[in-house]
C-alpha positions in Angstrom: 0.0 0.0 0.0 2.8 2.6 0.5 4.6 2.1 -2.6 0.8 2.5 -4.2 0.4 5.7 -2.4 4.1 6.8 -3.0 3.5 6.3 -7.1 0.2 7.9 -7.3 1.5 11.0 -5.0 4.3 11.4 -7.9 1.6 11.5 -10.3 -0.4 13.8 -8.9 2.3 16.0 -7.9 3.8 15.7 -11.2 0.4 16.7 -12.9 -0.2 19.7 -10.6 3.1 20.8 -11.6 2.5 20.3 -15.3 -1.1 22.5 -15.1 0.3 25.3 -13.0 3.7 26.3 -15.3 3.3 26.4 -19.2 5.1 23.7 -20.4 7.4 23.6 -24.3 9.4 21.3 -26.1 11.4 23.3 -28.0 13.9 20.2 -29.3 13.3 16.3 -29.8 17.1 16.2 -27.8 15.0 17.7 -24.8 12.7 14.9 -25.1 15.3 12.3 -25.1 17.2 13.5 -22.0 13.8 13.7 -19.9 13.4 10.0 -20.8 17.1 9.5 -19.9 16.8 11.4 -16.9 13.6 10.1 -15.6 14.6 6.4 -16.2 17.6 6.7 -14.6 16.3 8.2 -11.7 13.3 5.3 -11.3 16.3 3.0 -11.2 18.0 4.5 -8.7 14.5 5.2 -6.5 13.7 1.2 -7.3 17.3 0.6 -5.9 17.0 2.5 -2.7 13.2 1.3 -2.1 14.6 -2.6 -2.3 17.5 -2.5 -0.8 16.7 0.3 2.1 13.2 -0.5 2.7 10.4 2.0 2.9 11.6 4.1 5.7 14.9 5.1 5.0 13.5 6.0 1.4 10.9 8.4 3.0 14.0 10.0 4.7 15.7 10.5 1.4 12.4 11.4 0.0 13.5 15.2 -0.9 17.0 13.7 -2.7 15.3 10.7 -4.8 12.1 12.5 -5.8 11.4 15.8 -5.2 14.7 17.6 -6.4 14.6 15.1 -9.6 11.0 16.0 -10.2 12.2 19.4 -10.2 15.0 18.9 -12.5 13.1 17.0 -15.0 10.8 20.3 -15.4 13.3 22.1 -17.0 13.7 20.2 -19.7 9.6 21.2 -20.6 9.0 24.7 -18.8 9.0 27.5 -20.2 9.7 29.0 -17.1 13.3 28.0 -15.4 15.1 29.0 -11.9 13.1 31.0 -9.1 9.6 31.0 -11.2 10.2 27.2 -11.6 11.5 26.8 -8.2 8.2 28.4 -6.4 5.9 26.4 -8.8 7.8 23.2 -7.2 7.8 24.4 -3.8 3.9 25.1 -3.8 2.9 21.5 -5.4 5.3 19.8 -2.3 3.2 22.3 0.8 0.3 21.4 -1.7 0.8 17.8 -0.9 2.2 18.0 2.4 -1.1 19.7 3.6 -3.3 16.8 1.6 -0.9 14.3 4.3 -1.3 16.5 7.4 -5.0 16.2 6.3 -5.3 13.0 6.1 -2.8 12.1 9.5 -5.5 14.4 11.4 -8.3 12.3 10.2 -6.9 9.4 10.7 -5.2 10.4 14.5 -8.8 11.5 14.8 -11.2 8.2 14.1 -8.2 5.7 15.6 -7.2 4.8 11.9 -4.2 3.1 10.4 -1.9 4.0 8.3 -3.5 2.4 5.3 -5.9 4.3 6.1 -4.2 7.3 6.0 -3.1 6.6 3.0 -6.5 5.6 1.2 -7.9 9.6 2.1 -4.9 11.0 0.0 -5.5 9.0 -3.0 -9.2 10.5 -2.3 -8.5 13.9 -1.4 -5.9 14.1 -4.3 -8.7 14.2 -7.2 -10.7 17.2 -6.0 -7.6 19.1 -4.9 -6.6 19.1 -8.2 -9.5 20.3 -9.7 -9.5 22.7 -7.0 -6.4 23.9 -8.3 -6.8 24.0 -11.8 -9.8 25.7 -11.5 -9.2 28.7 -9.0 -5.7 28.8 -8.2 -3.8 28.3 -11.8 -5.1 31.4 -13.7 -3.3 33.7 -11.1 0.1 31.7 -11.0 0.1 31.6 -14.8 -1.2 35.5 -15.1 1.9 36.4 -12.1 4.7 33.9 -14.4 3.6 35.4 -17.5 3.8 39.3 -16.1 5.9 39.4 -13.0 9.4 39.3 -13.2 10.2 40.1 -9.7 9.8 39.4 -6.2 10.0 35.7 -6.5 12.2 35.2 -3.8 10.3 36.4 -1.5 7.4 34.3 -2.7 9.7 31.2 -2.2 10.3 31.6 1.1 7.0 30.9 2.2 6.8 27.3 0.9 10.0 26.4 1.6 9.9 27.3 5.1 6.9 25.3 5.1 8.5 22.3 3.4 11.3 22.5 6.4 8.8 22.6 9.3 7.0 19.7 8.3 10.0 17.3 6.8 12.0 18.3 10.4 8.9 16.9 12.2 8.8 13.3 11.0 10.9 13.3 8.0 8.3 12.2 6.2 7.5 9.0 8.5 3.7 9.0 8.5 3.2 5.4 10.3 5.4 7.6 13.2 3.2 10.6 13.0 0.0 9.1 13.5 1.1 7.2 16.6 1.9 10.4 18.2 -0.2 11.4 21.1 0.0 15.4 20.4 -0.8 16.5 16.7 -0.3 20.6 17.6 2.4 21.0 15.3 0.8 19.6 12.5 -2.0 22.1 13.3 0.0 24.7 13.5 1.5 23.3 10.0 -1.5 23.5 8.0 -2.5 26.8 9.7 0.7 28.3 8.9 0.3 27.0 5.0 -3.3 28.2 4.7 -2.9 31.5 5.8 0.0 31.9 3.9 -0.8 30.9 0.5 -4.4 33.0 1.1 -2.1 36.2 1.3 0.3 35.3 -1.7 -2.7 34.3 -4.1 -4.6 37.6 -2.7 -1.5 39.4 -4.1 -1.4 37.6 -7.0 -5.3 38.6 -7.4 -4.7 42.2 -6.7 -1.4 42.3 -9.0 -3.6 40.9 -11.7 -7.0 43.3 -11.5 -4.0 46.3 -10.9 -2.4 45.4 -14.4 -5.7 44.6 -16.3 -7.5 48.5 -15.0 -3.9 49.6 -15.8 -4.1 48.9 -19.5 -7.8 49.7 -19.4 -6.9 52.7 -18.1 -4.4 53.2 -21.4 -7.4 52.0 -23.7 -9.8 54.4 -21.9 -7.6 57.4 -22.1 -6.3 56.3 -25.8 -10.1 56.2 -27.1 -10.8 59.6 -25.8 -8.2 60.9 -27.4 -9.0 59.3 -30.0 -12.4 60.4 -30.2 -11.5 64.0 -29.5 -9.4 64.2 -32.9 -12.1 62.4 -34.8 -14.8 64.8 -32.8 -12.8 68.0 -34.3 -12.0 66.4 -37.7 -16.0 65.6 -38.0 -16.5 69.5 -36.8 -14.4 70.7 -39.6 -15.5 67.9 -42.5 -18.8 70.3 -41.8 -18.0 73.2 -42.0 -15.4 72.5 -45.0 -18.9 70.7 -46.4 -20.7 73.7 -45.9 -18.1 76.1 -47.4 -17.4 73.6 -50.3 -21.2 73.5 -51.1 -21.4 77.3 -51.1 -18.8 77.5 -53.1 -19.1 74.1 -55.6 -20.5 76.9 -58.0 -17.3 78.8 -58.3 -15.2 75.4 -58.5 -17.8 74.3 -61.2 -17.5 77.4 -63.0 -13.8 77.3 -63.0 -13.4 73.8 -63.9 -15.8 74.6 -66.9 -14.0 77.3 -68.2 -10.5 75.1 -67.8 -12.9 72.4 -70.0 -13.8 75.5 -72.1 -10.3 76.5 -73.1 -9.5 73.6 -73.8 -7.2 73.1 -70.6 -8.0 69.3 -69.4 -4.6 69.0 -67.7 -5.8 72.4 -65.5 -8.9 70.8 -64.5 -7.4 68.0 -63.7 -4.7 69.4 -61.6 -7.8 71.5 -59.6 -10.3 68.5 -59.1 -7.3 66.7 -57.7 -6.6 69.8 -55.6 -10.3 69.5 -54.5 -10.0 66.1 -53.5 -7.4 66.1 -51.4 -9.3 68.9 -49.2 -12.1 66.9 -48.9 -10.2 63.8 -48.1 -7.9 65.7 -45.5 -10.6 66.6 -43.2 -12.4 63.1 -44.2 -12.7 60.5 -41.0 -11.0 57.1 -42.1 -13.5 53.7 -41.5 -10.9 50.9 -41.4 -13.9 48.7 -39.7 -17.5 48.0 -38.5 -16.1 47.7 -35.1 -16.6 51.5 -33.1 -13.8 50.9 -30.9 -11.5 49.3 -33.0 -12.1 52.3 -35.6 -11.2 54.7 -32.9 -7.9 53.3 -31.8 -7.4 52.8 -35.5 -7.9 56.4 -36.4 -5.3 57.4 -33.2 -2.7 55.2 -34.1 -2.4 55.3 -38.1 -2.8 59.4 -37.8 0.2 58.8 -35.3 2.0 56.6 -38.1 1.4 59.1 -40.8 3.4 61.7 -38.7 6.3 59.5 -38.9 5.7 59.2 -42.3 4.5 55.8 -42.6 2.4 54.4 -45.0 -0.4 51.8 -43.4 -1.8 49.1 -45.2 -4.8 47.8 -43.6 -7.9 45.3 -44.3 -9.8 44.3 -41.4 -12.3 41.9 -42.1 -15.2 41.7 -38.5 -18.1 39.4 -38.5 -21.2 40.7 -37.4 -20.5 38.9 -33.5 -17.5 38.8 -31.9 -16.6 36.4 -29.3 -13.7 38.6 -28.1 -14.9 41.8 -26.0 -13.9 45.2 -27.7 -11.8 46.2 -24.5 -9.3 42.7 -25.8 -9.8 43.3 -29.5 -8.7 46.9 -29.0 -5.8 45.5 -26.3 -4.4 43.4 -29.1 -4.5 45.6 -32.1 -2.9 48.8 -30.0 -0.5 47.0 -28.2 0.7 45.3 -32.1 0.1 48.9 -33.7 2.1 50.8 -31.2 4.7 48.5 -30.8 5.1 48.6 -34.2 5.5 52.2 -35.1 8.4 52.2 -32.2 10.2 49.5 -34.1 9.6 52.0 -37.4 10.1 55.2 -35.8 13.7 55.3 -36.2 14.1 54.2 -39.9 15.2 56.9 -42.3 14.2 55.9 -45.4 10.4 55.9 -46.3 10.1 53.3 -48.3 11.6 50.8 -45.8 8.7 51.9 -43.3 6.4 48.8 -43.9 3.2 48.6 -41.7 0.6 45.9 -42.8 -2.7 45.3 -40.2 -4.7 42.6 -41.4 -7.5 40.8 -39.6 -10.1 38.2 -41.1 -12.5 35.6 -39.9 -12.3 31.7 -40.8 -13.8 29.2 -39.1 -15.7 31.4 -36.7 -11.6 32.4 -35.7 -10.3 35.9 -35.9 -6.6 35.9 -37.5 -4.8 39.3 -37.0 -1.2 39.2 -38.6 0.6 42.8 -38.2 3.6 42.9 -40.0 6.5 45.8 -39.9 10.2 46.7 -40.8 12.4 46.9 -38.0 16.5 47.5 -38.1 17.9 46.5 -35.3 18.3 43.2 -33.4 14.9 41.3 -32.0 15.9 38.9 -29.4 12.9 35.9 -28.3 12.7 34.2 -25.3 10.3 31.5 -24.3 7.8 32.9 -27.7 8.0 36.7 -26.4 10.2 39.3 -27.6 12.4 41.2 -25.0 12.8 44.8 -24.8 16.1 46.6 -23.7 14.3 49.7 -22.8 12.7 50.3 -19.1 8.9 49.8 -18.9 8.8 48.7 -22.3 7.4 44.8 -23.5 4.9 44.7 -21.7 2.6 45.2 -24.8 3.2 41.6 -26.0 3.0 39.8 -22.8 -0.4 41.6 -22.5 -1.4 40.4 -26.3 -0.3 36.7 -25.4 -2.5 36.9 -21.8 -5.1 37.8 -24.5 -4.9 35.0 -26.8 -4.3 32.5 -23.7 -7.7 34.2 -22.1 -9.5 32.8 -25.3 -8.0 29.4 -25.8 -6.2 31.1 -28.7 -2.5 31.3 -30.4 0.2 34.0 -30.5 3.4 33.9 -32.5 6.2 36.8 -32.8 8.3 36.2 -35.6 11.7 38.3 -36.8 13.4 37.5 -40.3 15.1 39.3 -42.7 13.7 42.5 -41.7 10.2 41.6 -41.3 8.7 41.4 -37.8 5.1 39.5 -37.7 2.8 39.3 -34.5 0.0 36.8 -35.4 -3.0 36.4 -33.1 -5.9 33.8 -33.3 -8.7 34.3 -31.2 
């Protein structure tokens, strides 16, 4: 029964580990050392467990399991070191307090150790769930967003993990015989109370980013609407001054026609054009909001003298909110009249925004010139500058929000941020 309990603890800690990071296989080799590694590592555990008995594996327990498990994660998560280290740290308190559970109960109704071992393997199924379902999103929101202050978070579980190895080294048959089960109290006490304060901060660091950068939308569509507000304002009253004079410009035009002058009238209708379009409010969509931010940000490209090159394609119903659809396409637009910004020539400045729906799926590619060196890690470009890349981690949160897919790509020149929502 305990080597039954010991194997389906692995498993369950090993597939709490797996939901809580975001896991990528970026080489077959990868693949091929985890399956080295891991085999390697049930040998030796096998070893220990026949030759040393039960107990004195238990004591080893942190050196033939945990730090392996640990290891073996780095060959498939995206996230490595301290980020790694506190997702490993939380599924071991994680399963230490499912044990502590269990010893109570047990201590409790006079129980065995069998028995003991039978509520794990029952608590185990909804803990997970548990997890997945309320305490993943704000782990994977704080890896994806937080770069800092991961120590900190650390200690708490590790601390933890001391206090309750140092009291029976993992010897439950020892625990349960023992007459005063304060400690363990004070244990789980200790665990709940602490993990309540880090997920509150995670909670509170996530709803502080997300009214951050609807703050920036807010504040961008105002502004946005402002210019389109005065360029409406003056479309009228150029409408009203071009309608009281279209008999003059009529007249004109006919007596170019008149003389003979085609390449005058031309010239003038052109000349007319141009004035109309100038004070003319762009629709790149059938999306309000989108058309706003679109308005901001192409005006904003045309003053760096780029040209834009757009076709957005909306259904009639969107499944993405316009606060995330306006995220997505800002955060891509902005970043990519940065990476333009300091290019000299003109005709190297290449902005393409194109969006359609297939298969009830939105597919955004935004594609730009850049001249200097784009460096990925872990699917995400990195910026050099201080409070800047924070626009694509925000457009991947997106996608993952939606069950969706992200890609940043940089070749020969050409950087391409693909969404599908």
């Amino acid at each position: 029964m305990d080597l039954i309990w010991l194997l389906f603890t692995l498993i369950f800690a090993t597939i709490v580990v797996y939901m809580l990071i975001d896991c990528e296989v970026k080489h077959k080799k990868a693949l091929y050392w985890l399956g080295l590694f891991v085999t390697c590592i049930i040998v030796i555990d096998s070893f220990v467990w026949i030759h040393f008995g039960h107990e004195t594996f238990m004591k080893r327990y942190t050196l033939l399991a945990q730090i392996p498990l640990y290891i073996a994660f780095i060959f498939v998560s995206k996230y490595k070191g301290i980020k790694l280290l506190f997702v490993h740290l939380t599924v071991i308190a994680l399963v230490s307090s499912i044990v502590l559970i269990a010893i109570l109960v047990a201590s409790y109704l006079g129980l065995s150790k069998t028995y003991m071992n039978l509520i794990c393997l029952i608590l185990y199924i909804p803990t997970g769930f548990i997890t997945y379902r309320y305490f993943r999103p704000y782990i994977l929101y704080m890896l994806r967003n937080t770069d800092k202050g991961w120590l900190g978070f650390c200690v708490i579980p590790l601390t933890y993990s001391i206090i309750t190895y140092s009291y029976g080294n993992y010897n439950t048959g020892a625990i349960i015989s023992q007459t005063s089960l304060a400690p363990i109290m004070r244990g789980l006490i200790f665990s709940l109370v602490s993990y309540i304060m880090i997920l509150w901060l995670f909670k509170q660091t996530r709803e502080q980013l997300t009214l951050q950068n609807e703050q920036n939308l807010l504040q961008m569509q105002i502004t946005a609407s402002k210019k389109n507000l005065e360029a409406l304002k003056e479309s009228q009253e150029k409408t009203i001054i071009y309608r009281h004079d279209m008999r003059h410009h009529l007249n004109l035009i006919n007596a170019y026609l008149a003389d003979n002058n085609k390449e005058a009238a031309q010239n003038y209708i052109t000349e007319v054009e141009k004035n109309i379009e100038r004070v003319t409010v762009e629709s790149y969509c059938s999306n309000y909001s989108l058309n706003l931010i679109m308005n901001f940000y192409i005006t904003k490209a045309k003053d760096e003298h780029i040209e834009v090159e757009t076709h957005i394609d909306l259904p009639s119903e969107l499944a993405v909110s316009d606060m995330d659809l306006c995220l997505v396409f800002s955060n891509a637009i902005e970043n990519a009249i940065n990476a333009l910004a300091p290019i000299q020539s003109a005709e190297d400045k290449i902005l393409k925004i194109h969006c359609k729906n297939k298969n009830d799926k939105l597919l955004i590619e935004i594609t730009n010139s850049f001249e200097y060196t784009v460096t990925i890690v872990d699917k995400i470009p990195i910026s050099i500058l201080e409070n800047h890349g924070y626009g694509t981690k925000s457009i991947a949160a997106i996608a993952e929000k939606y069950n969706g897919v992200y890609s940043f790509t940089a070749e020969n020149g050409i950087f391409k941020t693909r969404i599908i929502l």
